[in-house]
ZADO-1210 file (C-alpha; in nm, 4 decimals, padded with zeros to 6 digits):
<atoms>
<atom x="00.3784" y="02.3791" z="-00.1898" code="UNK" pos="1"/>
<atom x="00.4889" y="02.0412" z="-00.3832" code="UNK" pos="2"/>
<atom x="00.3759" y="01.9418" z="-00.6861" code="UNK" pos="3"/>
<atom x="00.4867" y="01.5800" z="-00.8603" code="UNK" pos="4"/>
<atom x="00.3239" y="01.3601" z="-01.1636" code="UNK" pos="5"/>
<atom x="00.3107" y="00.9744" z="-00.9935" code="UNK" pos="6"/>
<atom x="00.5042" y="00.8513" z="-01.3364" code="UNK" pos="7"/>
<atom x="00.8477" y="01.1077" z="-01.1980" code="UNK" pos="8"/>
<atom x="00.8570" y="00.9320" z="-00.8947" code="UNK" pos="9"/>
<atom x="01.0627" y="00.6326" z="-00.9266" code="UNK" pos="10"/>
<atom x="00.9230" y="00.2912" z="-00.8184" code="UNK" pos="11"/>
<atom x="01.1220" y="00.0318" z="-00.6208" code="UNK" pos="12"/>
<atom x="01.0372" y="-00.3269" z="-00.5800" code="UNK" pos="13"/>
<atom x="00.8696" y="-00.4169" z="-00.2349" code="UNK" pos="14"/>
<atom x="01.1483" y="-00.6097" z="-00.0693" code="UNK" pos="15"/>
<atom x="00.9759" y="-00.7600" z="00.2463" code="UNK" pos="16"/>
<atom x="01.0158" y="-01.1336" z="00.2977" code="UNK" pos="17"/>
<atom x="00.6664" y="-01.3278" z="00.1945" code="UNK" pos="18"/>
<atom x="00.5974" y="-00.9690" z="-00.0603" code="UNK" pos="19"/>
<atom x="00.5690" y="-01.0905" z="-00.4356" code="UNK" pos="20"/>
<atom x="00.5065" y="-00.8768" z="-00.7344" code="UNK" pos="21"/>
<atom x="00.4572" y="-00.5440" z="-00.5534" code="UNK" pos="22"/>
<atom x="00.6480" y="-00.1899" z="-00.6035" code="UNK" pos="23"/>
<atom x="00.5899" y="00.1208" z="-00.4145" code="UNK" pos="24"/>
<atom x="00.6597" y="00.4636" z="-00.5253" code="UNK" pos="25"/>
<atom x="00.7112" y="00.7544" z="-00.1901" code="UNK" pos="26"/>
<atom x="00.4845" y="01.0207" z="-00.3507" code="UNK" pos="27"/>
<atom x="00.5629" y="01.2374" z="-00.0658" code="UNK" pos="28"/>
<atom x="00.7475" y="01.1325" z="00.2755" code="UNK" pos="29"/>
<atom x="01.0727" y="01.2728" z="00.5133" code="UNK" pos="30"/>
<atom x="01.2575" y="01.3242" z="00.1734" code="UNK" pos="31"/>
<atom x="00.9788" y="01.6225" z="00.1079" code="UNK" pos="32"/>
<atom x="00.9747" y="01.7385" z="00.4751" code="UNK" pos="33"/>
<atom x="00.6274" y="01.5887" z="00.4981" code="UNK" pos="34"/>
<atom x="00.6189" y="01.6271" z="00.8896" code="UNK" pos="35"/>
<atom x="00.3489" y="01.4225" z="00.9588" code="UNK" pos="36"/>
<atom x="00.2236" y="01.1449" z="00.7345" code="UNK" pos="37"/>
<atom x="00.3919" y="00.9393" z="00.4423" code="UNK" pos="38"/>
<atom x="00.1839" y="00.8572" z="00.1433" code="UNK" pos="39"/>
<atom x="00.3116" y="00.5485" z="-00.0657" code="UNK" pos="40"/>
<atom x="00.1652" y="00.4595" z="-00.3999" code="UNK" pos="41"/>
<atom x="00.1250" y="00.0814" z="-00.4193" code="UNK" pos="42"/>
<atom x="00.1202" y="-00.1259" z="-00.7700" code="UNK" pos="43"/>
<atom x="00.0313" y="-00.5017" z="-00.6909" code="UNK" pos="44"/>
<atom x="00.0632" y="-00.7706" z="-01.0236" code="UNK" pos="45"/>
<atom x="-00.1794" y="-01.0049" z="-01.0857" code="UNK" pos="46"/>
<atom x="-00.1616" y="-01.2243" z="-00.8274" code="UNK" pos="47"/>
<atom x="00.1002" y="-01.0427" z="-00.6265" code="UNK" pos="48"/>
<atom x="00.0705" y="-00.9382" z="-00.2363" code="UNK" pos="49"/>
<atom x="00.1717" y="-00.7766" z="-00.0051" code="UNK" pos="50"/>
<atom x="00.3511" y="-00.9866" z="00.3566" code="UNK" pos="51"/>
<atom x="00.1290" y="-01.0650" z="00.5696" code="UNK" pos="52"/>
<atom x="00.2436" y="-00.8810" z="00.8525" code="UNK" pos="53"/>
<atom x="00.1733" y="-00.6150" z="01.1355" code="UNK" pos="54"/>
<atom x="00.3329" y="-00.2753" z="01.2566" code="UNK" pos="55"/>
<atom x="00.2782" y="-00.0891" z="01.5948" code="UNK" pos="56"/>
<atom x="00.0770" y="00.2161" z="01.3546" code="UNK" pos="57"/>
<atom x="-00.2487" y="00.2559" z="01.1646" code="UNK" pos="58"/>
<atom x="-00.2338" y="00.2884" z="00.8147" code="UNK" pos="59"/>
<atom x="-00.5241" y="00.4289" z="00.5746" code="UNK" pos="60"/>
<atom x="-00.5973" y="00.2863" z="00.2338" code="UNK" pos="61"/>
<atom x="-00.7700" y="00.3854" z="-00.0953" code="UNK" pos="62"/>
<atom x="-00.8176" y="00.1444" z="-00.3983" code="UNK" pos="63"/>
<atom x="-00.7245" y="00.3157" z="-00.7363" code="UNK" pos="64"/>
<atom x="-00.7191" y="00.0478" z="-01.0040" code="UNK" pos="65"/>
<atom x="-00.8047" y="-00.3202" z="-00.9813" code="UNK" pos="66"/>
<atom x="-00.9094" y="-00.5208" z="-00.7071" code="UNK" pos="67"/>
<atom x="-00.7305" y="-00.6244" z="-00.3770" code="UNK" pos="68"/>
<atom x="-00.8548" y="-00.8512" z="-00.0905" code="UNK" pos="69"/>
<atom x="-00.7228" y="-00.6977" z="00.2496" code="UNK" pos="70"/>
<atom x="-00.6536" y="-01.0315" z="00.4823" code="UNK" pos="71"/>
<atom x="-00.6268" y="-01.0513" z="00.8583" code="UNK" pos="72"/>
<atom x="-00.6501" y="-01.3290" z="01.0945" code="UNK" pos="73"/>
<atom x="-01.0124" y="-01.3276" z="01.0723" code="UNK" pos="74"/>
<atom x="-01.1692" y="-01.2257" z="00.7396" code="UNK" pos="75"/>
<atom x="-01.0959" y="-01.1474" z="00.3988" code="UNK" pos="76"/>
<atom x="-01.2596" y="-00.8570" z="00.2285" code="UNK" pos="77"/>
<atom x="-01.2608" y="-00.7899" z="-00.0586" code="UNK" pos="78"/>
<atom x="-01.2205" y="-00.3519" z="-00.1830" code="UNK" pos="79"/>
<atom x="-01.2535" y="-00.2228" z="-00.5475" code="UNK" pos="80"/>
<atom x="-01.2168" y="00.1211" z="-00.6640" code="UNK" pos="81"/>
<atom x="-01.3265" y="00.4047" z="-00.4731" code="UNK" pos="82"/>
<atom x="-01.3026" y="00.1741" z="-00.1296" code="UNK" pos="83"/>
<atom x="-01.1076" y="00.2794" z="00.1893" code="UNK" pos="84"/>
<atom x="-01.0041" y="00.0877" z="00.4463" code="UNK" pos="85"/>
<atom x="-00.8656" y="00.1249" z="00.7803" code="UNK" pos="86"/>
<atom x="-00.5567" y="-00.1197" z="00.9376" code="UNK" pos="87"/>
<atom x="-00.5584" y="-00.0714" z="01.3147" code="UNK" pos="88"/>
<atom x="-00.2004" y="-00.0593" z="01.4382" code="UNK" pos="89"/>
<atom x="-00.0585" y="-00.4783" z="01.5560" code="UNK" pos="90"/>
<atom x="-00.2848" y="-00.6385" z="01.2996" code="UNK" pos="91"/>
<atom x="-00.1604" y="-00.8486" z="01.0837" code="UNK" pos="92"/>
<atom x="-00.2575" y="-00.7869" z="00.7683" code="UNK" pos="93"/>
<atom x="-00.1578" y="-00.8552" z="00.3575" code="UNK" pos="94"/>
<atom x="-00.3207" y="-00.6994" z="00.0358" code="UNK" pos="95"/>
<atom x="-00.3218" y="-00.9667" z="-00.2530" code="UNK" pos="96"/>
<atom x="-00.5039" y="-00.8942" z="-00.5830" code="UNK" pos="97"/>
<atom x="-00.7198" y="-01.1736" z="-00.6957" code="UNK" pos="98"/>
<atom x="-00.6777" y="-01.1043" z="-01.0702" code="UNK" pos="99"/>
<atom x="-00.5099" y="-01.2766" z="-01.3256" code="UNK" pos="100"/>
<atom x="-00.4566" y="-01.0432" z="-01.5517" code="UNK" pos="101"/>
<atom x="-00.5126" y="-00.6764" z="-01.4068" code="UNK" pos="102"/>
<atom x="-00.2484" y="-00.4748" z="-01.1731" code="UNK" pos="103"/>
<atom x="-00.3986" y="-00.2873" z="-00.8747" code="UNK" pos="104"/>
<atom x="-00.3006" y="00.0126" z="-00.7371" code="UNK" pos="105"/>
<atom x="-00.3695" y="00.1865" z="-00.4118" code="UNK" pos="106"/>
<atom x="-00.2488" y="00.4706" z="-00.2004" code="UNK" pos="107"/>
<atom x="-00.1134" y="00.4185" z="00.1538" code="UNK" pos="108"/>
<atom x="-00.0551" y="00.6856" z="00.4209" code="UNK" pos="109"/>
<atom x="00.1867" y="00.5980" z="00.7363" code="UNK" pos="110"/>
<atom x="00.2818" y="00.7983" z="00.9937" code="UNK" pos="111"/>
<atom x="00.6323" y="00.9615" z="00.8566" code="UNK" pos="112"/>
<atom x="00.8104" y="00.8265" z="01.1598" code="UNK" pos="113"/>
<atom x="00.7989" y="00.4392" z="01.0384" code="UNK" pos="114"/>
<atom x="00.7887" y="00.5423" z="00.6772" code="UNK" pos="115"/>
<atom x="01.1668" y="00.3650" z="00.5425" code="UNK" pos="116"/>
</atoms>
């Protein structure tokens, strides 16, 4: 068993081309010989996002803090705390939080395979 407090694991800036004001921390991943998925605590500013982008895997989401918007080609919905939210794998995709003034956070699980 592994046991970790979010604040010991060190957050790095998001540095994806079209990202801005996002860090991620690896809460557990390959590094813990987590042999299936990845899960990634995300911290988005005010106004920050995520790229808008798209990867050949699903990837689950839950809302912590704050508000985000989830974006795709077609709609823009918007998930508060408590919400969960499903990203089929190839669709392009971007979390932004709307606020001004209020950071958002959110957990994300990957498949460990594409987690970098």
């Amino acid at each position: 068993m592994l046991v970790k407090k979010i604040e010991d694991v060190p957050a790095a800036q998001v540095q994806m081309e079209g990202a801005k004001n996002v860090t991620v921390r690896v809460l557990f991943g390959p590094d813990d010989n987590a042999p299936t998925f990845a899960m990634r605590l995300f911290e988005i500013d005010a106004g920050g996002h995520t790229p808008f982008h798209a990867h050949p895997y699903e990837h689950e989401v839950v809302v912590l803090e704050g508000e985000v918007i989830l974006v795709s080609q077609s709609e823009e919905v918007p998930l508060e705390i408590g919400h969960v939210a499903l990203v089929p794998p190839d669709e392009k995709h971007n979390f932004r939080n709307p606020s001004n003034s209020r950071p958002a956070r959110m957990l994300c699980f990957v498949p460990v395979q594409y987690q970098k």
